[in-house]
Phi, psi and omega in degrees: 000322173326300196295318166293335182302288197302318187263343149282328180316296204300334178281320180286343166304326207277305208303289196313310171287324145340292180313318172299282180338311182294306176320305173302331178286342186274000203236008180062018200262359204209088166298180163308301185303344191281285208317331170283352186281269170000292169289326152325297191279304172330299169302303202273323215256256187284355170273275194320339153300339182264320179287328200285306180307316188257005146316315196277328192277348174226014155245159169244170188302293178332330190274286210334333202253334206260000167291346228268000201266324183278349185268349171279314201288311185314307214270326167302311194291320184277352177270318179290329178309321214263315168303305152340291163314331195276331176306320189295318190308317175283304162314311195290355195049014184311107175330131160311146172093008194213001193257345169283304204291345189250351154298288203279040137289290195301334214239263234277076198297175172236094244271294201308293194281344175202295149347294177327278180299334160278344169268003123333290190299312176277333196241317207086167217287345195278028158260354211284349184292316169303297171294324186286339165318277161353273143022278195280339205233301201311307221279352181280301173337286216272330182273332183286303215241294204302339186282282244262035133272339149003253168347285181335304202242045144275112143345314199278347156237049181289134181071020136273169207264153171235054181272357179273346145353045213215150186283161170273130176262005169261342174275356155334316208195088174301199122316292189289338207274309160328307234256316176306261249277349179267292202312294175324315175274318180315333201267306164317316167263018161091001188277121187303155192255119166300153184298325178309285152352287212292326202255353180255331192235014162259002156313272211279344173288351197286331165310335196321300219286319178303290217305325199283340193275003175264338163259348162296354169301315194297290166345313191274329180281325174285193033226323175045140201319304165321340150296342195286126174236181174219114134272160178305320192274334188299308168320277223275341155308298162305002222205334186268326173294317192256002171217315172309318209261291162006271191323316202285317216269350167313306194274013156276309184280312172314292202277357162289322197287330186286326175288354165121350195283136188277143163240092206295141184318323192308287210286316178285345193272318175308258054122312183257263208344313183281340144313335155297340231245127187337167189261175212271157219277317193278353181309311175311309162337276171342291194305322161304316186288299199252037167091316214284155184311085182285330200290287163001293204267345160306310192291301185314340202256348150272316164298332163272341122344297205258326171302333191300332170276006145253355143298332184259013181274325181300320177295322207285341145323304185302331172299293173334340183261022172253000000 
């Protein structure tokens, strides 16, 4: 019951700045141009200063090898996530344009925007080694695989040749995804951070988490509450975000563990939370670039925004018995 208390306090933090956001936007205080400035420093700015910063501040060469155990139970959960759906797509009969959005339900999260700050709010920065694992495989996921079913399942080109199908290989290696894989060489070769430097850009790193649950307000206000409805795909999408993909990375960590592998609670618990975590901010978009059912992806990825804070006070119960 603690653990539940505890992990509704840190979500209902999170919900009151959502809110703030929504409220202004609906008010009109957060323009269009706010919502792209925002999302600008966040993505370009301030997250990669904040992952660069907080790799040197909470990994070693050492930790760095005994992490490399977490990046497997991820790539296992998202190869079984991707088969599923894809099965599902057939059994559910799910319709073109609505069959990318409802794979990359199941898989692909949205790690950045809401993933981050919760898990900073329930576990603290010393998760933070964990979540970028997560991190890193998710943002190889969504840009490798999840675009091109995406792509794959424009109507307008169904029973057509797909050779124009092809992933962006610059959105492949984001910012923040940079801002890692630069902290890794810095860490490997040992080159020191002057204090001026560590303290200026946990300065401007500090903002990710207040700026990002403000812009999901915004988010949440264009999309508007009132839209969110329930279908056979709209369900079983959700039921794949809030439970399949949980379960698969459960029953992952239960059979490493049966095999002798130690996990620290810390990691399996990051590790299952970011599997829950709402579907990705950008889907409607995507889904729009290759013609498919935006009203659809909009809706799962608001229902599932707003569902999510009554799943993880329920996951973060569920854990403790594992």
């Amino acid at each position: 019951m603690a653990a539940f208390l505890t992990s509704l306090s840190s979500v209902g933090q999170i919900i009151l700045v959502i809110a703030l956001g929504y409220f202004l936007r609906r008010k009109g205080k957060f323009d269009d141009s706010f919502k792209g400035s925002i999302s600008f420093l966040i993505m370009n700015v301030a997250l990669p200063l904040s992952i660069f910063v907080s790799v040197l501040d909470n990994l070693t060469r050492s930790k760095l090898v005994s992490l490399s155990s977490g990046l497997i139970y991820v790539l296992i959960s998202f190869v079984t996530g991707y088969l599923v759906a894809w099965i599902l797509t057939k059994v559910l009969r799910v319709r073109p344009g609505r069959r990318g959005t409802f794979i990359n339900m199941f898989v692909n999260a949205n790690t950045i925007f809401v993933g981050l700050p919760l898990n900073i709010a329930l576990f603290g920065n010393v998760s933070l080694p964990y979540f970028l694992i997560y991190y890193v495989a998710n943002t190889v996921s969504t840009w490798a695989i999840g675009v091109f079913f995406i792509s794959n399942d424009d109507p307008t080109k169904q029973g057509k040749s797909q050779n124009d199908s092809k992933f962006n290989w610059k959105k492949l290696l984001p910012a923040p995804l940079v801002g890692f894989l630069v902290a890794l060489v810095w860490l490997l070769l040992g080159l020191p951070l002057p204090q001026f430097f560590d303290k200026t850009f946990s300065m401007v790193g500090g903002i990710v988490t207040p700026m990002s649950l403000i812009y999901i307000g915004i988010i949440l206000a264009d999309a508007g509450l009132k839209s969110i409805h329930f279908d056979k795909d709209t369900i079983f999408a959700l039921l794949g975000r809030f439970v399949v993909a949980p379960a698969i990375m459960i029953v992952i960590m239960i059979i490493f563990k049966n095999m002798g592998q130690a996990i620290p609670n810390i990691e399996q618990n990051t590790l299952i939370i970011q599997t829950a975590t709402p579907g990705l901010a950008v889907l409607p978009i995507l889904v729009g670039q290759s013609h498919g059912d935006v009203e659809y992806a909009t809706n799962v990825v608001t229902t599932s925004t707003v569902l999510f804070v009554i799943v993880v006070p329920i996951l973060m119960e569920i854990v403790n018995f594992i």
